[in-house]
Biotite code that builds the C-alpha atoms (Angstrom):
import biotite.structure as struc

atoms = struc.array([
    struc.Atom([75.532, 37.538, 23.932], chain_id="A", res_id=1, res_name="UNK", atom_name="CA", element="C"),
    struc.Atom([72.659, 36.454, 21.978], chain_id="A", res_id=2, res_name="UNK", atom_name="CA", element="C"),
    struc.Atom([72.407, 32.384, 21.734], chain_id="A", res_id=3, res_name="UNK", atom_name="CA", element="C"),
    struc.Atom([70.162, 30.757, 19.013], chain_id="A", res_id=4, res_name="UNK", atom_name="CA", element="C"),
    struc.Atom([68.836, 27.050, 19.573], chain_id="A", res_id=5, res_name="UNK", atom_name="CA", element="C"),
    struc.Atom([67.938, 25.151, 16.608], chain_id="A", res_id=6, res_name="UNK", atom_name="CA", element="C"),
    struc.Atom([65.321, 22.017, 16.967], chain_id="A", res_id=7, res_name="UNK", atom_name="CA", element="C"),
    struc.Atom([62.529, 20.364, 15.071], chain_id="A", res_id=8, res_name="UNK", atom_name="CA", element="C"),
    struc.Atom([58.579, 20.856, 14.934], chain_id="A", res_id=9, res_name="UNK", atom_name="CA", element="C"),
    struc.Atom([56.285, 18.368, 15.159], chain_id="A", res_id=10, res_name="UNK", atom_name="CA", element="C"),
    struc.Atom([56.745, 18.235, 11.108], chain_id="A", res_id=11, res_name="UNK", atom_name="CA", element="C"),
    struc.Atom([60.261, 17.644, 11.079], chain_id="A", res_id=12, res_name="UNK", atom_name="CA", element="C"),
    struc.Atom([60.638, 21.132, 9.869], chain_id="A", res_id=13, res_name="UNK", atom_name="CA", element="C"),
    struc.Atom([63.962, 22.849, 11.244], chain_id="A", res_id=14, res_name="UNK", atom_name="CA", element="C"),
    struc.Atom([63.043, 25.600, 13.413], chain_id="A", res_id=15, res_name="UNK", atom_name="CA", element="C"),
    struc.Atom([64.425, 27.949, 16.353], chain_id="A", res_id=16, res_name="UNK", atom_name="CA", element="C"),
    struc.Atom([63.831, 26.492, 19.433], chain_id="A", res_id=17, res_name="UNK", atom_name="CA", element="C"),
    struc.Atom([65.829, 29.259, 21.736], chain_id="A", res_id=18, res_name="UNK", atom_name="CA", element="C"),
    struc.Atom([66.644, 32.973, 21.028], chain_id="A", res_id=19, res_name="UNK", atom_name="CA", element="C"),
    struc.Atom([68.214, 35.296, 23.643], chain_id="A", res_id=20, res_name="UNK", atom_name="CA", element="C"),
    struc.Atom([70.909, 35.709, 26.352], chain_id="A", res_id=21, res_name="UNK", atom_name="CA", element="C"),
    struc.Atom([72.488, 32.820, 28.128], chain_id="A", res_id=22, res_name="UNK", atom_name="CA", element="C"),
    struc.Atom([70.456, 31.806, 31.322], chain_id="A", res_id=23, res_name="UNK", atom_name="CA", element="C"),
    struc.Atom([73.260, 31.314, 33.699], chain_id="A", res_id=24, res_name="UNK", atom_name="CA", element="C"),
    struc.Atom([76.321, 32.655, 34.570], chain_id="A", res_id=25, res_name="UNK", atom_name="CA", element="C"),
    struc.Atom([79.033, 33.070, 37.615], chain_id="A", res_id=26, res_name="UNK", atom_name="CA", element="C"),
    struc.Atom([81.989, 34.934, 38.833], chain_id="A", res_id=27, res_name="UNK", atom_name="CA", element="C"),
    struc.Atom([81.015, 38.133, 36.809], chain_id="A", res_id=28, res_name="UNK", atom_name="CA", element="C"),
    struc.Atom([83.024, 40.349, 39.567], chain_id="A", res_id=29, res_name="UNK", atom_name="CA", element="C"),
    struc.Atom([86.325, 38.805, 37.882], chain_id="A", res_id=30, res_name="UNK", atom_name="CA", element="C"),
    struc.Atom([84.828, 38.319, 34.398], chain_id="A", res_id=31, res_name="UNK", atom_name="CA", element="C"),
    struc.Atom([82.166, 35.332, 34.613], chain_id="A", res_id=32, res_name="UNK", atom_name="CA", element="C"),
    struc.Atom([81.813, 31.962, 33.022], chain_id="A", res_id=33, res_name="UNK", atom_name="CA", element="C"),
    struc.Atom([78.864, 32.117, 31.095], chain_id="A", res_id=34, res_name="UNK", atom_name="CA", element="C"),
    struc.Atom([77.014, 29.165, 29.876], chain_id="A", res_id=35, res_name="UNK", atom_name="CA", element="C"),
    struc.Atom([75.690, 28.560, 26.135], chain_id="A", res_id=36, res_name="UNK", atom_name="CA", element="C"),
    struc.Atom([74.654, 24.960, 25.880], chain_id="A", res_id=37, res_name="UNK", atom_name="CA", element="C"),
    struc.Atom([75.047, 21.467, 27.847], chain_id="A", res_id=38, res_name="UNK", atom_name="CA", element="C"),
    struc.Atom([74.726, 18.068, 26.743], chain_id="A", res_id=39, res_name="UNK", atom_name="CA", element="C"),
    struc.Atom([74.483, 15.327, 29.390], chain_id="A", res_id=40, res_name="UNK", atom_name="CA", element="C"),
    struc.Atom([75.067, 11.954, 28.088], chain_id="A", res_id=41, res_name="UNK", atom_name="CA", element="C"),
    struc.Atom([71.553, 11.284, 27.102], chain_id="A", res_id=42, res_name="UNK", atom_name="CA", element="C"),
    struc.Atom([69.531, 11.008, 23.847], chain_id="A", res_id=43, res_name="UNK", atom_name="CA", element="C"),
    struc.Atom([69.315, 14.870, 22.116], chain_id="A", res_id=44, res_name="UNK", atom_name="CA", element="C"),
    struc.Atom([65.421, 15.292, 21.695], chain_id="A", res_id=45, res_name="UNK", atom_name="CA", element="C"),
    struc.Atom([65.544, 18.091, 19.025], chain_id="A", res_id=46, res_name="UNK", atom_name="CA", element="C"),
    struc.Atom([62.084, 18.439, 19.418], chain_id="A", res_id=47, res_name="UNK", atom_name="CA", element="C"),
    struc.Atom([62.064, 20.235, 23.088], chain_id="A", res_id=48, res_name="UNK", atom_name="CA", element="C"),
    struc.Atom([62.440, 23.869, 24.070], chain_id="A", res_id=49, res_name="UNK", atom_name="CA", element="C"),
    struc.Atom([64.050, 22.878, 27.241], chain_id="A", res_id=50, res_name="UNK", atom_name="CA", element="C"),
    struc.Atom([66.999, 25.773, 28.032], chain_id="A", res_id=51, res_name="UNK", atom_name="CA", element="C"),
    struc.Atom([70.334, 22.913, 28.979], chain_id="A", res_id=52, res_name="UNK", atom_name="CA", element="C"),
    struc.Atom([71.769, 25.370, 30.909], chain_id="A", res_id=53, res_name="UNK", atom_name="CA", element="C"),
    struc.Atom([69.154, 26.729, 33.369], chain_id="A", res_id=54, res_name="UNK", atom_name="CA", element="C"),
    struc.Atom([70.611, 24.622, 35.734], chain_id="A", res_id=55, res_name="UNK", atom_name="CA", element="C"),
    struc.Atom([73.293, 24.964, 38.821], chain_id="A", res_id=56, res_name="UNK", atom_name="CA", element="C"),
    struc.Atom([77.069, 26.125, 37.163], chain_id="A", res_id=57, res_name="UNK", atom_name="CA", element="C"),
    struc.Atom([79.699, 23.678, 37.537], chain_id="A", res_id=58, res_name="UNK", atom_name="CA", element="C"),
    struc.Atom([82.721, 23.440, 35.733], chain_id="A", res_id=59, res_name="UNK", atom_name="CA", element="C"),
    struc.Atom([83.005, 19.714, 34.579], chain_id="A", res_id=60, res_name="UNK", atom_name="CA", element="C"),
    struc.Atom([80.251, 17.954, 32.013], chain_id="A", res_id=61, res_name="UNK", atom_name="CA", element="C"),
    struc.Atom([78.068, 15.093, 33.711], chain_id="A", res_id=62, res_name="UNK", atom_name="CA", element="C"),
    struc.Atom([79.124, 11.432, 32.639], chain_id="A", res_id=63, res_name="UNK", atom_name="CA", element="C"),
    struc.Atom([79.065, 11.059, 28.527], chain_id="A", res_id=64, res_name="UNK", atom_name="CA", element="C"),
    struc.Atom([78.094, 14.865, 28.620], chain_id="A", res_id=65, res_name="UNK", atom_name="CA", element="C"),
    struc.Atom([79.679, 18.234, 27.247], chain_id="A", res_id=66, res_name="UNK", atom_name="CA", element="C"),
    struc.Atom([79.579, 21.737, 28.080], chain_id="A", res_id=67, res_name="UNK", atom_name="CA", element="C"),
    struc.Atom([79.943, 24.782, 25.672], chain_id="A", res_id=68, res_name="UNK", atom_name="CA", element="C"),
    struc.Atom([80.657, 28.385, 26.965], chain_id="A", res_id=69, res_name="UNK", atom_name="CA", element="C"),
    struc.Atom([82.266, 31.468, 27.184], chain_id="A", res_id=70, res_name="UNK", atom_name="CA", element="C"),
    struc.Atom([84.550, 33.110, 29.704], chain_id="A", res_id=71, res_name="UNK", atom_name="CA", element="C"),
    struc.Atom([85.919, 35.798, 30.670], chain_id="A", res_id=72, res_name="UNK", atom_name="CA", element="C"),
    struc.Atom([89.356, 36.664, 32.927], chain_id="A", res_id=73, res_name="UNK", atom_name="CA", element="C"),
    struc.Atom([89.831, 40.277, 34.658], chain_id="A", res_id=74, res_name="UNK", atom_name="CA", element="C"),
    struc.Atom([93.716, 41.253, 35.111], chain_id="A", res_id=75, res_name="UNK", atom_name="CA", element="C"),
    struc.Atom([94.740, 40.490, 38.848], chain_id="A", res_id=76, res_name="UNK", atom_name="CA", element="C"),
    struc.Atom([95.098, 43.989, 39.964], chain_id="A", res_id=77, res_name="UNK", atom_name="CA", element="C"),
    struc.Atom([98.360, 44.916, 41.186], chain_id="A", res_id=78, res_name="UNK", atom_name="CA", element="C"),
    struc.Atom([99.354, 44.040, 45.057], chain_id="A", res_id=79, res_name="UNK", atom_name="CA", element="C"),
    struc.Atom([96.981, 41.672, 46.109], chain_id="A", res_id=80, res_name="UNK", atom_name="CA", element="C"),
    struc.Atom([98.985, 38.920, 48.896], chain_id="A", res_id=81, res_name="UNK", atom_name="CA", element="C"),
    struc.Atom([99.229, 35.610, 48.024], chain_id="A", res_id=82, res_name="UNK", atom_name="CA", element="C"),
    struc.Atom([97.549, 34.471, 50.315], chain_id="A", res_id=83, res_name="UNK", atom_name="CA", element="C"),
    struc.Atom([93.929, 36.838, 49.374], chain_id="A", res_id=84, res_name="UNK", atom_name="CA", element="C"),
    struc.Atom([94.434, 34.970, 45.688], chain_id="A", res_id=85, res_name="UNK", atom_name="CA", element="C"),
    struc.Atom([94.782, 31.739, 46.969], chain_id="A", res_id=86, res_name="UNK", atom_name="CA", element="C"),
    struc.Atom([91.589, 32.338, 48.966], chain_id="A", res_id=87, res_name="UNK", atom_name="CA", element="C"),
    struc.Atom([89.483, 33.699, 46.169], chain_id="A", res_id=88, res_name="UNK", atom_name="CA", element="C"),
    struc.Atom([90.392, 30.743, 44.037], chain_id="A", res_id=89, res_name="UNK", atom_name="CA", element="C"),
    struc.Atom([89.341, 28.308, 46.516], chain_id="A", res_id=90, res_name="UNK", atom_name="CA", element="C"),
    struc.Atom([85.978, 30.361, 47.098], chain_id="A", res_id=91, res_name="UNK", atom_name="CA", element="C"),
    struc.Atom([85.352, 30.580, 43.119], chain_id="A", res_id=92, res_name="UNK", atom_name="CA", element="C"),
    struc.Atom([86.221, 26.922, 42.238], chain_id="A", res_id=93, res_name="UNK", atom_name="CA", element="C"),
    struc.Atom([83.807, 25.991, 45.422], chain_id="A", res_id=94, res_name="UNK", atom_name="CA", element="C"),
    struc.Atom([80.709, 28.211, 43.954], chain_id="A", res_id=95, res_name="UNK", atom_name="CA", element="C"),
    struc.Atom([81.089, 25.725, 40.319], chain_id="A", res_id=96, res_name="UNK", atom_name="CA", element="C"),
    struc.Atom([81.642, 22.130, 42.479], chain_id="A", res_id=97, res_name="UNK", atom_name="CA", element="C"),
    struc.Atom([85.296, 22.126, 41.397], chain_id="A", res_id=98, res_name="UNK", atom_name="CA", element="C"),
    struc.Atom([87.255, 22.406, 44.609], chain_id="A", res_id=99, res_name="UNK", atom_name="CA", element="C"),
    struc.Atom([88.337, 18.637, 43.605], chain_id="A", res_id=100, res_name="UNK", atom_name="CA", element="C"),
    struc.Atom([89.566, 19.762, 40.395], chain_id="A", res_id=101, res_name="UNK", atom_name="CA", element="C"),
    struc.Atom([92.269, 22.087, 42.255], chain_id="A", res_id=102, res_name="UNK", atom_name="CA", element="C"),
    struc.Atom([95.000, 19.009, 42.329], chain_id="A", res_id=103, res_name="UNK", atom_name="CA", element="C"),
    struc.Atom([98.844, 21.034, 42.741], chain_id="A", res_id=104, res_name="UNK", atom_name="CA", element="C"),
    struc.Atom([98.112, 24.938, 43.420], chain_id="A", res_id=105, res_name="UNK", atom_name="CA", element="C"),
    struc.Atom([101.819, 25.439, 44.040], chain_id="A", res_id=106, res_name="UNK", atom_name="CA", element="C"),
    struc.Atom([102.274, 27.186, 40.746], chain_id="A", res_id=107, res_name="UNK", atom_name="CA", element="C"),
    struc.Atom([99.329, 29.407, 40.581], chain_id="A", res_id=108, res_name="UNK", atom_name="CA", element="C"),
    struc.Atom([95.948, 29.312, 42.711], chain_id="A", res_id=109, res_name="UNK", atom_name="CA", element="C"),
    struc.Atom([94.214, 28.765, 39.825], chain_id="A", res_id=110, res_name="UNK", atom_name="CA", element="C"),
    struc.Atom([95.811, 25.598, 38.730], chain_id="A", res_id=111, res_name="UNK", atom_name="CA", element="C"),
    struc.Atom([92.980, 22.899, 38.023], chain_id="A", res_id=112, res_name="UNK", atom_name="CA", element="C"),
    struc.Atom([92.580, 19.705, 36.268], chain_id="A", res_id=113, res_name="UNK", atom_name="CA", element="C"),
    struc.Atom([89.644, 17.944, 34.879], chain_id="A", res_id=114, res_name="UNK", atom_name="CA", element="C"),
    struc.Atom([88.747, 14.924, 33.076], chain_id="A", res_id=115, res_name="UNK", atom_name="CA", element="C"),
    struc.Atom([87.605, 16.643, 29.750], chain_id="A", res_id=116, res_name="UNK", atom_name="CA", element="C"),
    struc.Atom([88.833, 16.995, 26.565], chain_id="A", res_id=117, res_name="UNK", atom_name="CA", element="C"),
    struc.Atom([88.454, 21.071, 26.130], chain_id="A", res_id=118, res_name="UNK", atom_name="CA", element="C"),
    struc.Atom([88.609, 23.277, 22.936], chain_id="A", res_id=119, res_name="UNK", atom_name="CA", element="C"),
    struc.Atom([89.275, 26.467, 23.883], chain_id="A", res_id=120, res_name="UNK", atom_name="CA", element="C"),
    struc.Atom([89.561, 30.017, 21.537], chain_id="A", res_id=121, res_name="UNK", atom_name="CA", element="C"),
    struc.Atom([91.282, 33.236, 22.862], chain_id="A", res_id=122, res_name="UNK", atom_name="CA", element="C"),
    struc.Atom([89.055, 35.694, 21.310], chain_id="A", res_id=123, res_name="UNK", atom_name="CA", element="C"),
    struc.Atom([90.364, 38.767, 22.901], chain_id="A", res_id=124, res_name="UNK", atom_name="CA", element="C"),
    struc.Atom([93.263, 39.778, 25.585], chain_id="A", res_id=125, res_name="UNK", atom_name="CA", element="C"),
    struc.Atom([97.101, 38.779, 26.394], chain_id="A", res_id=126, res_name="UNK", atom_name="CA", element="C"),
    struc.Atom([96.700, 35.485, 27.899], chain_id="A", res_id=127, res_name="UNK", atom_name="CA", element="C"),
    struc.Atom([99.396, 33.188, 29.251], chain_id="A", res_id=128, res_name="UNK", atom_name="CA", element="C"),
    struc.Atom([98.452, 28.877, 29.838], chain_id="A", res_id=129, res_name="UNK", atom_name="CA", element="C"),
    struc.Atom([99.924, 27.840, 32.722], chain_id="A", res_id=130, res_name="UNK", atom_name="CA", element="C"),
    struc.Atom([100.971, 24.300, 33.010], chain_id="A", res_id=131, res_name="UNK", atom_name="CA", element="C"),
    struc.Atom([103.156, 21.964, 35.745], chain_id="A", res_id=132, res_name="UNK", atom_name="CA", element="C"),
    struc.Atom([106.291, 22.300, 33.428], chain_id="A", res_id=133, res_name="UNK", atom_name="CA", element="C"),
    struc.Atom([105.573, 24.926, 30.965], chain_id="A", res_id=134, res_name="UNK", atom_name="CA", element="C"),
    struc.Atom([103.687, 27.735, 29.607], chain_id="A", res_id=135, res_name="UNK", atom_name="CA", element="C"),
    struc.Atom([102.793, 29.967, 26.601], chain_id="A", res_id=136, res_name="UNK", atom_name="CA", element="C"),
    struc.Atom([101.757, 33.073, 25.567], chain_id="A", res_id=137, res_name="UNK", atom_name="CA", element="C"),
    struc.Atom([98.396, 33.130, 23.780], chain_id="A", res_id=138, res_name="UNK", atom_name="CA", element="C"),
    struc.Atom([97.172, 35.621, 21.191], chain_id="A", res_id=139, res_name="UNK", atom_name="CA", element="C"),
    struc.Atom([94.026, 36.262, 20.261], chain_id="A", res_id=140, res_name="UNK", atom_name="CA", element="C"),
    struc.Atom([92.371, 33.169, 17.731], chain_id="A", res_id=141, res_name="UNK", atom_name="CA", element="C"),
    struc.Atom([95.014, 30.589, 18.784], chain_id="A", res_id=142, res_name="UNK", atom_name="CA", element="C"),
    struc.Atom([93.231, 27.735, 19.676], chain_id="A", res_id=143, res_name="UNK", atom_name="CA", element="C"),
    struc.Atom([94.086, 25.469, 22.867], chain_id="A", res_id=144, res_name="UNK", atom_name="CA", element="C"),
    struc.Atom([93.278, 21.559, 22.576], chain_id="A", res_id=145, res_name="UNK", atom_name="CA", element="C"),
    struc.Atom([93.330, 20.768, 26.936], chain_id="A", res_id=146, res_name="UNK", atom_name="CA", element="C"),
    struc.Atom([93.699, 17.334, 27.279], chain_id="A", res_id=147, res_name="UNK", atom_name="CA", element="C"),
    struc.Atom([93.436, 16.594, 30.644], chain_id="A", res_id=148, res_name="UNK", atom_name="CA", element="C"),
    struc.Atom([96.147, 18.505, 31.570], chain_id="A", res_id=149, res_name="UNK", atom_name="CA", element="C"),
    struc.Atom([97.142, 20.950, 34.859], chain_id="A", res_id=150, res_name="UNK", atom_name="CA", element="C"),
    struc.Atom([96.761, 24.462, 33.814], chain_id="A", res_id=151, res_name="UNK", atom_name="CA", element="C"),
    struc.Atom([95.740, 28.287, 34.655], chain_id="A", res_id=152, res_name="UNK", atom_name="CA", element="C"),
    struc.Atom([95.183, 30.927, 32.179], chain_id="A", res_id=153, res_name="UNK", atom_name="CA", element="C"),
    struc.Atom([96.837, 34.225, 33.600], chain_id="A", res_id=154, res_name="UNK", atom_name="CA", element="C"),
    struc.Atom([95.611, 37.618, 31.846], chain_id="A", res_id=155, res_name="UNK", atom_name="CA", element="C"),
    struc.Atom([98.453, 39.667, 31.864], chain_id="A", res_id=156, res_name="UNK", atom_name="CA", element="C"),
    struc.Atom([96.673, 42.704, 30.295], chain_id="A", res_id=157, res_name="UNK", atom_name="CA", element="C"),
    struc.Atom([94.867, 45.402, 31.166], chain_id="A", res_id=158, res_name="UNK", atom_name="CA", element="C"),
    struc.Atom([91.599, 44.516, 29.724], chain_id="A", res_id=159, res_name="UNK", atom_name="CA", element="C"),
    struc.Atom([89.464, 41.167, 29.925], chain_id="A", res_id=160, res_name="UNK", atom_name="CA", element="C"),
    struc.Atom([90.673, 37.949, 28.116], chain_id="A", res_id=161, res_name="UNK", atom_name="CA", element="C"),
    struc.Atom([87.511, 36.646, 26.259], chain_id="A", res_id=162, res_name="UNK", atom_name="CA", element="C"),
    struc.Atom([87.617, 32.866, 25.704], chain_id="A", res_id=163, res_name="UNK", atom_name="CA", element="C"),
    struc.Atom([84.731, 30.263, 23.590], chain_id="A", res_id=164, res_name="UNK", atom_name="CA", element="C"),
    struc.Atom([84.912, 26.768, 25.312], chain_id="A", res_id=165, res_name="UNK", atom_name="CA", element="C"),
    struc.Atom([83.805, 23.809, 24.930], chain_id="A", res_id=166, res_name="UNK", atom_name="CA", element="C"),
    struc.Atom([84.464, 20.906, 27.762], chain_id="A", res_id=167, res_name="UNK", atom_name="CA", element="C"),
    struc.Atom([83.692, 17.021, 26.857], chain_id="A", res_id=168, res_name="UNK", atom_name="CA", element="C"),
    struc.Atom([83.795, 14.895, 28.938], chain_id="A", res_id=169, res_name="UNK", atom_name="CA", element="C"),
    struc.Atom([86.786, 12.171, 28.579], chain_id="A", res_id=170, res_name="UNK", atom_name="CA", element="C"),
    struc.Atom([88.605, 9.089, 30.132], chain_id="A", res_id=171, res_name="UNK", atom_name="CA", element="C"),
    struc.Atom([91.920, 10.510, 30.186], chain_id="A", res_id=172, res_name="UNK", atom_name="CA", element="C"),
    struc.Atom([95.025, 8.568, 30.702], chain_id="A", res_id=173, res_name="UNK", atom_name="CA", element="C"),
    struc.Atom([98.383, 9.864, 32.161], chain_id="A", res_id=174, res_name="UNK", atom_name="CA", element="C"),
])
């Protein structure tokens, strides 16, 4: 993936301020959450060549902040216990500070809930959203507004489910 950062020159001018591969990613052994940009609440100074995501991966924006990515979601292979999946979940939410975020598991290990609005595009793969009460079958380009809500995305193909995401950061009430 090739990201391009737009900013300012000293002249006002528009000008590329980034060009190349995202800095930063995680879990690539079951697909990887890669990161493309983060804002953090503050001020956008369009004038710096500062890279918002070489920092530490977690899944939540700061305070005021937002968080733009891509993932992707290997098929669970076939057989593993209950138990081994409920482990790996708890290991991968740990490595992006979101072990909070796993409220009610009892559906699916991968059940989480955060306090961001999210904007989320399947771009490839057989997905289903999980939620406490319901679920759906996603195709490819249908577009997922997460409000706040209990969910896991199960890929129920044989290929990787690619997703675009983008996570803001939200006072959500239930």
């Amino acid at each position: 993936m090739r990201r391009i950062i737009t900013g300012h020159n000293n002249e006002g001018k528009s000008v590329i301020k980034l060009d190349g591969p995202p800095l930063r990613s995680v879990g690539e052994d079951v697909g990887g959450l890669f990161e493309i940009w983060n804002t953090d609440g503050n001020p956008i100074d369009s004038l710096d060549a500062i890279d918002r995501t070489d920092t530490e991966i977690i899944l939540s924006p700061s305070p005021g902040g937002s968080k733009f990515r891509y993932f992707k979601i290997n098929p669970t292979p076939e057989g593993i216990p209950a138990d081994v999946l409920e482990e790996l979940a708890a290991q991968a939410f740990k490595s992006i500070g979101a072990e909070h975020e796993r409220v009610d598991t009892t559906r699916h290990p991968t059940m989480h809930k955060t306090k961001t609005i999210d904007y989320i595009i399947l771009l490839e793969g057989d997905v289903t959203l999980l939620l406490d009460d319901d679920e759906v079958q996603l195709e490819p380009f249908d577009v997922v507004v997460q409000r706040g809500t209990n969910h896991a995305w199960i890929n129920n193909g044989s290929e990787p489910a690619l997703f675009i995401a983008v996570l803001i950061d939200a006072d959500i009430t239930e």
